[in-house]
N, C-alpha and C positions, 0 to 999 in steps of 0.2 A: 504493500500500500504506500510505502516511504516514498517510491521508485516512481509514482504517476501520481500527475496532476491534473484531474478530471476538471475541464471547461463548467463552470456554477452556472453559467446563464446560459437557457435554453430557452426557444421562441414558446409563447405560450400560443397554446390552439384553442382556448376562449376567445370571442368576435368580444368587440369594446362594445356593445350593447347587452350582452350577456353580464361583463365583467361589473357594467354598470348598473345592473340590475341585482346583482348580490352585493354590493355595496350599498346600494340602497337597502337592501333586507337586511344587513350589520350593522347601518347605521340607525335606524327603524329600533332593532331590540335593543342597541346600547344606551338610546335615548330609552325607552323602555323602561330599563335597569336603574339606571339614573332618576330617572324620574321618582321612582320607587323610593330610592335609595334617601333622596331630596325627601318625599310624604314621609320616609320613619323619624328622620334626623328632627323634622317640625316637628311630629308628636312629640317626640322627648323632650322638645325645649317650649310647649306647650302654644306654637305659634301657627297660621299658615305658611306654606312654601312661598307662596308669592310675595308675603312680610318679613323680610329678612332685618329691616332696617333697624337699629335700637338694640338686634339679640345678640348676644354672646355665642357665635358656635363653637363648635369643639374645636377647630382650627384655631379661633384665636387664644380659646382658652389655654390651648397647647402652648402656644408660642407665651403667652404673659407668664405660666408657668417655669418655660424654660431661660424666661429672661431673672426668675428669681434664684437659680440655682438646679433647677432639677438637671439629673445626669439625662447624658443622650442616652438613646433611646436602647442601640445594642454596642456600645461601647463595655463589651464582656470585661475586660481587664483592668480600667482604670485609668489605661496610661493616655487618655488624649489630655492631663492635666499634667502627667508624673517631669519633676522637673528638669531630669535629663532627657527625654525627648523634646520639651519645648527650648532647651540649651541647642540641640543636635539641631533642628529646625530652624532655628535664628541663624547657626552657626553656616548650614548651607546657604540660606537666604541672600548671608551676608558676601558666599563665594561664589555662588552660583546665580546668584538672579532670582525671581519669582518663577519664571514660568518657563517650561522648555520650549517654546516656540514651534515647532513640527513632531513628525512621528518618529519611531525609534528608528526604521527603513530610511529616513532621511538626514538623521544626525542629532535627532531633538536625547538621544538617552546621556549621562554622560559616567563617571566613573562611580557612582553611587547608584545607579541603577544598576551598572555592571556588580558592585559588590552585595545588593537584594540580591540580587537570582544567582550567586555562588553560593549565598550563604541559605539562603530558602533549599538549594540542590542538597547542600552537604546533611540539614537541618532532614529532609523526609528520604536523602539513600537515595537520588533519582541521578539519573547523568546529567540531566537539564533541565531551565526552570526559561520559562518565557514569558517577559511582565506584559501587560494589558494596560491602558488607562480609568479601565474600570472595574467590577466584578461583574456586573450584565455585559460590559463589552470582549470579555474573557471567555463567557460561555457563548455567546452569539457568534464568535471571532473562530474559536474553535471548535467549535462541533459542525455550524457550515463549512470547514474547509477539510476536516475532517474526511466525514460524508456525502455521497455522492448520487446521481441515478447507479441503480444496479444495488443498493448495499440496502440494509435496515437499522433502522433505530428502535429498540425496544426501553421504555422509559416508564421513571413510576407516575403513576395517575395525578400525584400530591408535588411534581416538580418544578424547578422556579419556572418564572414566563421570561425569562434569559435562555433556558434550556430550551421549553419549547417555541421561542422567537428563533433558534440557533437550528434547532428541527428543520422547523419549515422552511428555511433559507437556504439549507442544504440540499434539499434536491432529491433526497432520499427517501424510501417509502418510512412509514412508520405502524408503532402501534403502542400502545399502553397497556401494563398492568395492573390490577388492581394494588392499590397503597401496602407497600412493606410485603405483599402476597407472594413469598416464593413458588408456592406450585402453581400460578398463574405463570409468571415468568418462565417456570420451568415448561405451561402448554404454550406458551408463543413462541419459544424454542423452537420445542418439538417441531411446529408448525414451519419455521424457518429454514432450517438443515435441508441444506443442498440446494436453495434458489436465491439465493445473494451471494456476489461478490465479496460483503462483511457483514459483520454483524457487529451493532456496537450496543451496550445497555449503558442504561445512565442513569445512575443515582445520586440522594442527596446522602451523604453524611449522616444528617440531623435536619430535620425538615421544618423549616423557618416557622407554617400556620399551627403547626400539631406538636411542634418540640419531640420528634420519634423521633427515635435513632434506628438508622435502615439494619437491617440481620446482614451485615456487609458477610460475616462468617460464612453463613451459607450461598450469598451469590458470588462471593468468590467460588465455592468450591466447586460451583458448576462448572467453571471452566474447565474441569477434569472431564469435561462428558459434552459439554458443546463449545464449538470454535467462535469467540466472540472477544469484541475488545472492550474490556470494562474502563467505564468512567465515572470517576467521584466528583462530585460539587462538597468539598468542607468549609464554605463559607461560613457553618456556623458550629464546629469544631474545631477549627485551623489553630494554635497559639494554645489550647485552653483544655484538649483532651492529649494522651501519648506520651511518651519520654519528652521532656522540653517543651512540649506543644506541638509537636510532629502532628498533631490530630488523631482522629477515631479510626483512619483507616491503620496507623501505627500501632495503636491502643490494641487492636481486634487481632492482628499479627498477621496483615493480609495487602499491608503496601505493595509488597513486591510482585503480588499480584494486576496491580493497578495500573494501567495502562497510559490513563492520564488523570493525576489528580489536579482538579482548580480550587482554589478559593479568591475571596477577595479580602484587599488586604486594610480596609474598610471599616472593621470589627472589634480585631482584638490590636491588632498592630497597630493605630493609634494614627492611618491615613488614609488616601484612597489611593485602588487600581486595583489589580488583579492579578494573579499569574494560573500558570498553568506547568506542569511537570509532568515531563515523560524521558522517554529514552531521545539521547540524541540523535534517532538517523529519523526522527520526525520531525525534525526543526526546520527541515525547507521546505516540507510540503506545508509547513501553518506558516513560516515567514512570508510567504511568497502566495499565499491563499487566502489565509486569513485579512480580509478588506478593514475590521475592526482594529489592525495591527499596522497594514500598510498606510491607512489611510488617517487614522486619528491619532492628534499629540497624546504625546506620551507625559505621563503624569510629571509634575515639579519634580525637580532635586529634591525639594523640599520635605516629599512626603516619601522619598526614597532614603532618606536621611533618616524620617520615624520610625522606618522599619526596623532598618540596622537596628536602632538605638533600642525599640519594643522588642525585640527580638531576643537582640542582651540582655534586658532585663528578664524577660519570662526565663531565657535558657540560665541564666544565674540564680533565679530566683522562683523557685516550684510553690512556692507558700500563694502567690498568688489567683494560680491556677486552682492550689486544694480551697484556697477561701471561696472561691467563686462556687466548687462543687457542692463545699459547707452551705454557705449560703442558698444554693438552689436548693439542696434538700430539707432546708428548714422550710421555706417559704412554699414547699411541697408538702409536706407533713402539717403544718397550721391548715393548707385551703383545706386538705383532707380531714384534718381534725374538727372543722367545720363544713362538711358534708358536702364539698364541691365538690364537680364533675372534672377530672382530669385527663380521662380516656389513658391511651398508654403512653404520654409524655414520657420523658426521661431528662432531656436536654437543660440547661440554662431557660430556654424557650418556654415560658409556662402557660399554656391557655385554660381559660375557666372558661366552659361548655354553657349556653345555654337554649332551650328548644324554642321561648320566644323571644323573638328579634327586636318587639318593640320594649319588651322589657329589658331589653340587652341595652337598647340606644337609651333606653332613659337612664339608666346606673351609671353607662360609660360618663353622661355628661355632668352625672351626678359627683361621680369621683376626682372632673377634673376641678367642681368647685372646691369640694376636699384637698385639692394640692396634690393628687394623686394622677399621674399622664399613665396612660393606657391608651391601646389601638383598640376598638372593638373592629370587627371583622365578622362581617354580614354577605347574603347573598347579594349580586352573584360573582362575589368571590369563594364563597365556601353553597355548598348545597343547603337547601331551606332546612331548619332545624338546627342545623349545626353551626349557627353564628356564638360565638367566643370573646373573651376579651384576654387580648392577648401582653401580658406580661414578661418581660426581657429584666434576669435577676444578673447585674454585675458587682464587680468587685467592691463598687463606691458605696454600694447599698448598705444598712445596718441592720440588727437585728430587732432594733428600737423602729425603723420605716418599714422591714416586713409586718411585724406583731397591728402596729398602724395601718397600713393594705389592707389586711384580712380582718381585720375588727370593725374599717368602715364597710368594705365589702360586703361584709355578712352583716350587719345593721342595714344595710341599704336593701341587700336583698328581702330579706326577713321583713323590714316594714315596705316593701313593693306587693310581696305576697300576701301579705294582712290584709293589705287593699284589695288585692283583686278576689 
C-alpha cells in the first residue's frame, strides 16, 4: 500500500440537478434538527425561540463563567497554566515568531516541530510520528489518503465526525459496527475477506460522548484471523493512560499492533494540532496525499514548544496522570452513590444519562447559574433518549468542586422530578 498513490478525485456521475436536490433534502432536516434543538433550549430558559433578546443562554453563561476562573473544558492535565510551559511558550515566541506562516511541505515546520514528532516517536515505540495543524485535520488528512476506491473502512458506530469527514473523502467503501461490538466487527469481516484491496478498522481509544474505552485487547487480536490495518484515534487517552502517557493502546499491551495511532495534541499537552504515528515506509504516501498536511499551516513554534515542555513534565512526573484517575473515580462513585445513570463509562469522560431531553436542557442551564459548565448533549447528536450531560474530570478539579457537582446535580434533579 506504501508503494501506490491512488488518484482521491474521481468525476462524480450525479447530474447537478440530482446533486441539488439532496442538498436541499440535508439542508431541509438540519434546519429541522435545529429548529428543534432552538424549541428545547427556550423551554428550559422559560422563553419563546423567537424572544431571544434580555435571556441569558447557555452560550453566554458559558463564557461569563469561564471568564471567572472555571478550567477549560478537556484540558485533562492541568498544564495549559503549569509554569514551565507558559516559560517554554514565551520563550519560543520570543525566537521564533507567533505564527508559522505556510505548511510543513513548504517550510512553515521549524526545529521544535522536528523535536515533537522524535520525541512523541520514541515516547509510543513507532519509527514515525507526522504533526497535523489540528486533531480533526489529523484524522481527515489521514484516513482520506490512506484509503482508497477498491479498499474498506470498517468503523465504530460512536466515532469522531473527523473520522467519519476523513471516511467519506476517501473514496472508499465503508461500513459501521455497532458501539464497542466485537462480534459485529468480527460479521463485517467475515463479510469483507477476499473483495478489497485493504481493509482498514478505526477506532477510538476512549470515546469522547460515552467516556468507553474501546476492548482495543480483543480487536487487536483479530488480526491473527483477518488481514486489516488497525487505526487508533487516542485523543482522549494520549498523555494520561500507559507508561508516561504513551496512552491506552500502551496500557492494553497492543501498540505494536497498531498500524496508525493519532491523537490531538489539544488535550493533555497543553496546545493545538495533531499527529499521527506509524511505520516509516508510510510517510510519503500521507506527505504527498494527505491535502490536510500539504495544504494547511502548520501549527506555531509556539504550541510545539508546549508539547516538549507537557511532555517532560507528564514523563517526569506520573503523580499527575494517577491524580486525574483518583479524581475520575471519585466523581464516578458520588454520581453512583446518588443513583445516576453512567452506562459503561470508564474514561476521565463522564456523562450522566438522561431519557428526557427537556428535562436534561433545563438542569444543564440550571447548573450553569450554579457556576457549574457542563455540555449537555441532545439529539440529533446522540439518539432520542439518550441525551446526557457531559462532564470532563481534570487535574485542576478538587474534591471540595466534585462533592459541589453532585450535590447540586442531585438537588436539581430531585426537585425537577417532584414537579413533574
Amino acid at each position: 500500500m506504501a508503494a501506490t498513490i491512488r488518484q482521491r478525485y474521481t468525476a462524480r456521475s450525479a447530474s447537478s440537478a440530482s446533486e441539488g436536490r439532496q442538498l436541499c433534502r440535508r439542508t431541509t432536516a438540519a434546519g429541522d434538527a435545529a429548529t428543534e434543538s432552538s424549541q428545547l433550549l427556550a423551554s428550559a430558559l422559560g422563553c419563546s425561540p423567537r424572544n431571544w433578546r434580555g435571556v441569558k443562554t447557555a452560550r453566554s453563561l458559558a463564557c461569563e463563567l469561564v471568564y471567572v476562573g472555571i478550567e477549560r473544558d478537556q484540558d485533562y492535565t492541568g498544564l495549559n497554566r503549569h509554569p514551565d510551559v507558559i516559560k517554554a511558550v514565551q520563550d519560543a515566541v520570543a525566537k521564533y515568531e507567533t505564527g508559522s506562516g505556510t505548511s510543513a511541505m513548504s517550510g512553515g515546520m521549524c526545529e521544535l516541530h522536528k523535536r515533537a514528532e522524535k520525541m512523541i516517536a520514541k515516547l509510543l515505540g513507532k519509527e514515525a510520528v507526522m504533526l497535523f495543524p489540528t486533531g480533526y485535520s489529523t484524522n481527515l488528512g489521514v484516513i482520506s489518503a490512506l484509503a482508497g476506491t477498491g479498499d474498506l473502512i470498517v468503523f465504530d458506530r460512536e466515532s469522531h465526525a473527523s473520522i467519519i469527514d476523513g471516511i467519506k473523502l476517501s473514496g472508499a467503501k465503508y461500513v459501521s459496527f455497532r458501539h464497542n461490538a466485537v462480534e459485529d466487527l468480527v460479521k463485517k469481516l467475515n463479510r469483507a475477506i477476499g473483495k478489497y484491496d485493504n481493509i482498514f478498522v478505526v477506532v477510538e481509544s476512549a470515546y469522547s460522548m460515552s467516556g468507553d474505552l474501546a476492548p482495543l485487547n480483543d480487536i487487536a487480536n483479530l488480526k491473527e484471523k483477518f488481514p486489516f490495518f488497525l487505526y487508533v484515534d487516542e485523543a482522549h487517552s494520549f498523555s494520561f493512560y500507559g507508561q508516561h502517557g504513551a496512552g491506552y493502546c500502551q496500557e492494553c499491551g497492543v501498540i505494536e499492533r497498531v498500524d496508525f495511532l493519532m491523537s490531538t495534541l489539544s488535550k493533555a499537552t497543553a496546545a493545538v494540532g495533531g499527529f499521527v504515528a506509524c511505520d516509516r515506509r508510510y510517510l510519503a504516501l500521507l506527505k504527498w496525499s494527505a491535502n490536510a498536511y500539504i495544504f494547511q499551516a502548520c501549527f506555531p513554534p509556539a504550541d510545539a514548544a508546549a508539547v516538549i515542555s507537557s511532555l517532560n513534565i507528564l514523563q517526569n512526573d506520573p503523580s499527575i496522570a494517577s491524580k486525574l484517575h483518583e479524581l475520575n473515580r471519585y466523581m464516578r462513585d458520588k454520581l453512583e452513590e446518588f443513583g445516576f445513570d453512567l452506562r459503561q463509562s470508564q474514561s476521565p469522560v463522564v456523562p450522566v444519562y438522561f431519557t428526557d431531553d427537556e428535562e436534561l436542557g433545563r438542569i444543564n442551564v440550571k447548573l450553569y447559574s450554579r457556576h457549574i459548565f457542563t455540555v449537555s448533549v441532545l439529539y440529533p447528536a446522540v439518539k432520542r433518549g439518550e441525551g446526557r450531560l457531559r462532564f470532563i474530570v481534570t487535574c485542576n478539579h478538587t474534591i471540595d468542586q466534585i462533592n459541589y457537582t453532585v450535590r447540586v446535580l442531585s438537588d436539581l434533579v430531585k426537585k425537577s422530578r417532584e414537579k413533574s
